[in-house]
N, C-alpha and C positions, 0 to 999 in steps of 0.2 A: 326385177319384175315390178316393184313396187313404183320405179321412178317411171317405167313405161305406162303404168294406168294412171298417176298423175299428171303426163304430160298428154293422155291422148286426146285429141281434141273433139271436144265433143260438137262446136256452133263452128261455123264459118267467121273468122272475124277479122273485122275491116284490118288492112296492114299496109295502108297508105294514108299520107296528111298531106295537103298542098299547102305550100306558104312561101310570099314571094317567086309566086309563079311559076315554083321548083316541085316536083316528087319526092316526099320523102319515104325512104320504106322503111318499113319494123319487121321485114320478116325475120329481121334476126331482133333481140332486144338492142337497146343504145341508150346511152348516159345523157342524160341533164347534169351539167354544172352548174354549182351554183357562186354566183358570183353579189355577196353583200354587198350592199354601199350604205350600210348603217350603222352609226355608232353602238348599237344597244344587244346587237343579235347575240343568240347564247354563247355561239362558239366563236367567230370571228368579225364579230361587232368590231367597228373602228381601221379594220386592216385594209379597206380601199376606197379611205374617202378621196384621195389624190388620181390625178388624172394618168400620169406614170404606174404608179401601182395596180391601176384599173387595166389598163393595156397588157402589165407582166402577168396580171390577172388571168384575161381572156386568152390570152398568148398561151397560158400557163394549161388551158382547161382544152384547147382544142391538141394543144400536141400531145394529150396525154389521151387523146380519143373518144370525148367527146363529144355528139354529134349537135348539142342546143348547149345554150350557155340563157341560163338563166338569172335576170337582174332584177333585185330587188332593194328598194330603196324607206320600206317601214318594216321595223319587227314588228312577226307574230306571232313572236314566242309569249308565253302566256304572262300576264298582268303588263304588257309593254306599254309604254307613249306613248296615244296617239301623236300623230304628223300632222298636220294642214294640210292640205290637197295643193296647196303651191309651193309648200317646200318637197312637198315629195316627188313633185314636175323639176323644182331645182336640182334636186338630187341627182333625177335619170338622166332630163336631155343632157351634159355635158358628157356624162360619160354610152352613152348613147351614140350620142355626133362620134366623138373621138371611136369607138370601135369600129363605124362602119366606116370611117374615115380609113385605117388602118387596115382593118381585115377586110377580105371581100370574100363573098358566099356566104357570111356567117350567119348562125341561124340562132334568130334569137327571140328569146319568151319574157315577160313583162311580167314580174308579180306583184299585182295589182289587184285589190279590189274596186277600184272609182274607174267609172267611165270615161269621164274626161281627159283622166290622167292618160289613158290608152287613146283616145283621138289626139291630143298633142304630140304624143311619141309619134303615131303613126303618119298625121297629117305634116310632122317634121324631120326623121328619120326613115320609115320606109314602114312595111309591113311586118309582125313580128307576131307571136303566139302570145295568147293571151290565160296566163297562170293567177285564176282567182279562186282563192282562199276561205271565199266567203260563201261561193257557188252561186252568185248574183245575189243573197240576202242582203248585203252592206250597200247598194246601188241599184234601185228599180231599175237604171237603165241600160245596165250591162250588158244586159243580153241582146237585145234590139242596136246595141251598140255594135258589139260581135259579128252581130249577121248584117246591119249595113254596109263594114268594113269587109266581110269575108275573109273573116281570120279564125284561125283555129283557137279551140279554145279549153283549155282543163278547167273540166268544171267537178272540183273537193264540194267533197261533205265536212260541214259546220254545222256543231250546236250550239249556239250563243256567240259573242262576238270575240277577239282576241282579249280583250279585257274580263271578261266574265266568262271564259270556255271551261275552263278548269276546276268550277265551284260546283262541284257534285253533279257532274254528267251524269244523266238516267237514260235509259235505254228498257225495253221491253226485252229485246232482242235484238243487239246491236248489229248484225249483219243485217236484218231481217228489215229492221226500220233502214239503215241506210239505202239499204237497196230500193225500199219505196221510196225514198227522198229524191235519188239519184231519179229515177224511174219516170216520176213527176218533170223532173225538170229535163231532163233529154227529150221529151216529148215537145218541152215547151221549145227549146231549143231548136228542132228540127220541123216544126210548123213554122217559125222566124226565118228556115232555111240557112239556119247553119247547117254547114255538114262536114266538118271536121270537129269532134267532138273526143276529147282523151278524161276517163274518170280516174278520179283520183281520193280513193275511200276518206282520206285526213287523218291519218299516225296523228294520234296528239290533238287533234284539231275538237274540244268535247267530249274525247275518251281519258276512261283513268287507264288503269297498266290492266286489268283483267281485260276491257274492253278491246284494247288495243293487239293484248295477243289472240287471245279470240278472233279477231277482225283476219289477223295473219292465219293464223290456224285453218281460217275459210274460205282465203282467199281467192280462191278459184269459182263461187261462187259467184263473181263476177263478169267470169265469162258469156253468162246468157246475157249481156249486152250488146255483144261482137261486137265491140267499141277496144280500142285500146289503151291497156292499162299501165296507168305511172301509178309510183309505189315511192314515197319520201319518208326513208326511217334513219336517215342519216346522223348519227350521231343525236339521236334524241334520247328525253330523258325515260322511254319506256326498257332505252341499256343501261344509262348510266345509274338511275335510280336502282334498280335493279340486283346490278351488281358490285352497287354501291364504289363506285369511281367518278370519275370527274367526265365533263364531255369532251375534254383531250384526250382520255385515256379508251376512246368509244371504239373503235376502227375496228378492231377487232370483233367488237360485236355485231359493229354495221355490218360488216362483211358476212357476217352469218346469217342475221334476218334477212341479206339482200339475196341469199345464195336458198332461201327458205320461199324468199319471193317470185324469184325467178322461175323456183319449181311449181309455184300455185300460178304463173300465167303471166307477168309482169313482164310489158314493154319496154316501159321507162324505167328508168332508174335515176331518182333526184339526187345528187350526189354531192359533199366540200372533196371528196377523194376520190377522182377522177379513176386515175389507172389503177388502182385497185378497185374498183366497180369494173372497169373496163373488163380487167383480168377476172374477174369473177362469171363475168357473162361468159369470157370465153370457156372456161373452165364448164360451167354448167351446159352451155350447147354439144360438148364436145360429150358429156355426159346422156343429154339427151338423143346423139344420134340414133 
């Protein structure tokens, strides 16, 4: 009884994204992988700066069921290094070219906060979803970039930047402020005439660990946007801190918050462990019929 009045749905909400001139549907949830290409990330920094390994990569993340692979070439894990805005272009196009080279259909998301970086991918590889971190704070002209190209776009709550996010996050009422933040900027978003829009609250992104479970705890609070919801708590450190282990030793916990997420309304699922995310949606649908 309990899982039935969590899941019943209360808004109508949007359960299609166009990209590369394809339908995608989420009436069921579906995985985001994710795929580094940076030496520094918490958990597998360094493992596909090569152009072979980036391939075994991609290869790796769609047979395991996957429906987006998503490429990120700056960490933003918390006190990281900044990049240069043209090493982080060096980073993606090769391994960019090489994927669609190789795959075809594949659907793929840029996590980016710079505009530029996203008109080179796109004006050079093809069209692709646009994953920013920043929620257009780090580049006035993200957003206007967004809706020129008509690309979809996840737009995260940030409080201060990846360098500074972590230094005593304040919140009045952290669902309560995020929600106007988000609120604000979907508006702006859909006056520009975007219209493919995925929120994505920010696990980690200006929250400590009370903020963060809170945020989960609420999650369904989201829903009055009938927008579709990605959830990234993959191995982060609101588990590993926690329960004091390492972020290799995380999966197990990922698995639980994602299976906690799915029950509060979550489309997306950001994922490094594909077919256990995959395997967890199935699990949880089978529960909510």
């Amino acid at each position: 009884m309990l899982f039935q009045q969590i899941d019943r749905p209360f808004y109508r909400r949007k359960k299609t994204l166009q990209l590369n001139g394809e339908l995608i549907l989420l009436d069921q949830p579906v995985v985001m992988g994710i795929l580094n290409l940076t030496p520094d990330s918490f958990y597998d920094g360094g493992r596909y700066q090569k152009e072979k390994k980036v391939l075994l990569r991609a290869e790796e993340i769609q047979e395991q069921g996957a429906l987006l692979i998503d490429i990120g070439a700056v960490s933003t894990r918390p006190g990281a290094s900044e990049v240069s805005e043209q090493e982080e272009i060096d980073r993606l196009l090769p391994a960019v070219r090489a994927i669609r080279k190789n795959f075809q259909h594949v659907n793929l998301s840029i996590d980016s906060y710079r505009s530029e970086v996203i008109r080179r991918i796109v004006s050079e590889t093809g069209d692709c979803m646009v994953n920013d971190i920043s929620g257009g704070m780090l580049d006035d002209k993200m957003f206007e970039t967004v809706a020129k190209l008509g690309l979809p776009y996840i737009l995260t709550h940030l409080q201060g930047t990846p360098q500074t996010m972590q230094k005593n996050p304040s919140y009045r009422d952290v669902v309560k402020d995020i929600l106007l933040d988000l609120s604000d900027k979907v508006n702006r978003l859909k006056l520009l005439g975007v219209n493919d829009i995925i929120l994505d609250p920010g696990f980690g992104f200006g929250k400590n660990q009370d903020h963060n479970y809170e945020l989960l705890n609420r999650i369904d609070s989201f829903r009055l946007f009938e927008l579709p919801l990605l959830v990234g708590l993959s191995r982060k450190a609101m588990i590993w801190r926690l329960l004091k282990i390492t972020p290799q030793e995380s999966l197990n916990g990922t698995t639980v918050l994602n299976t906690l997420a799915l029950m509060g309304g979550a489309d997306i699922l950001r994922v490094h462990d594909v077919r256990e995310a995959v395997q967890t949606i199935r699990l949880v649908s089978e529960l909510k019929k």
